[in-house]
C-alpha positions in Angstrom: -9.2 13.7 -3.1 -11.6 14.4 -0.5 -11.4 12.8 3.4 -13.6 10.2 2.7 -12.1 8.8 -0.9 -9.0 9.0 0.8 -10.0 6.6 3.7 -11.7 4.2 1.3 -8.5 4.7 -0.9 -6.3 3.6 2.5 -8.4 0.7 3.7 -8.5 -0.7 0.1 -4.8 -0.6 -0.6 -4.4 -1.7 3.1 -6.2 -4.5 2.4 -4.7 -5.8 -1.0 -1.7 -5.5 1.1 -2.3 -7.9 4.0 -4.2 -10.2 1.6 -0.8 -10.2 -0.1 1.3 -11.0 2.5 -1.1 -13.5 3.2 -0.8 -15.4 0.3 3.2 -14.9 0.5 3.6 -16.6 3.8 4.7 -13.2 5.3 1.4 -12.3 7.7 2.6 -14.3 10.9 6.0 -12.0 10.3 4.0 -8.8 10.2 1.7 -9.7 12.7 5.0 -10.2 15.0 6.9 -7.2 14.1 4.8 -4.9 12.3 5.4 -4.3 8.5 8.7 -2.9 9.5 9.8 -6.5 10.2 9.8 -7.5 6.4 12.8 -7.3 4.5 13.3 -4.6 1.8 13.3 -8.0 -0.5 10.1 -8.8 0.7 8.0 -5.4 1.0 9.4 -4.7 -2.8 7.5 -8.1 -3.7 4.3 -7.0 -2.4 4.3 -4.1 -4.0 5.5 -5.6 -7.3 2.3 -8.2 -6.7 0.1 -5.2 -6.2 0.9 -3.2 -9.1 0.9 -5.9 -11.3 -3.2 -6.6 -9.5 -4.0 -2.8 -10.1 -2.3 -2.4 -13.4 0.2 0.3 -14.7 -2.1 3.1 -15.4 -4.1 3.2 -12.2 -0.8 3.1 -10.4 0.2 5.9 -12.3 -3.3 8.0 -11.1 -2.5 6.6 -7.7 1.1 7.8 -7.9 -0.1 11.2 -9.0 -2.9 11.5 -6.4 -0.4 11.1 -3.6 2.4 12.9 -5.0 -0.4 16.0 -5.2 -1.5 15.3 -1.7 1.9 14.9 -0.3 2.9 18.6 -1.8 0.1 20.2 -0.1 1.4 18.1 3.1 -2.1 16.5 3.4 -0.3 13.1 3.6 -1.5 10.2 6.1 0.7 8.1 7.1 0.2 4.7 6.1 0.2 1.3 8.1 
């Protein structure tokens, strides 16, 4: 994936994500603390809520994309 796919890639999930915790009541909590303030409970349901948006099999590309970046240690970190 080349820089720029990657960045649209980031801001795109990034997005989903606080849109998410949006709609779960759980921005005002991130805002606070970060997204390390959530519970393990809590970041597990947003990610549930965004597979189930993205659907199985482009989670599975997804998955693979990273898991190819992140063994040539190109990995970003994310937010």
């Amino acid at each position: 994936m080349d820089r720029q796919s990657r960045q649209i890639h980031e801001q795109a999930m990034g997005k989903l994500k606080r849109d998410l915790a949006q709609e779960m009541g759980l921005w005002e909590l991130v805002q606070e603390g970060g997204w390390g303030a959530l519970s393990a409970k809590d970041c597990g349901r947003i990610g549930g809520r965004m597979a189930s948006q993205l659907g199985p099999g482009l989670m599975r590309k997804i998955a693979a994309l990273g898991e190819s970046e992140w063994l040539k240690g190109e990995t970003t970190t994310n937010e």
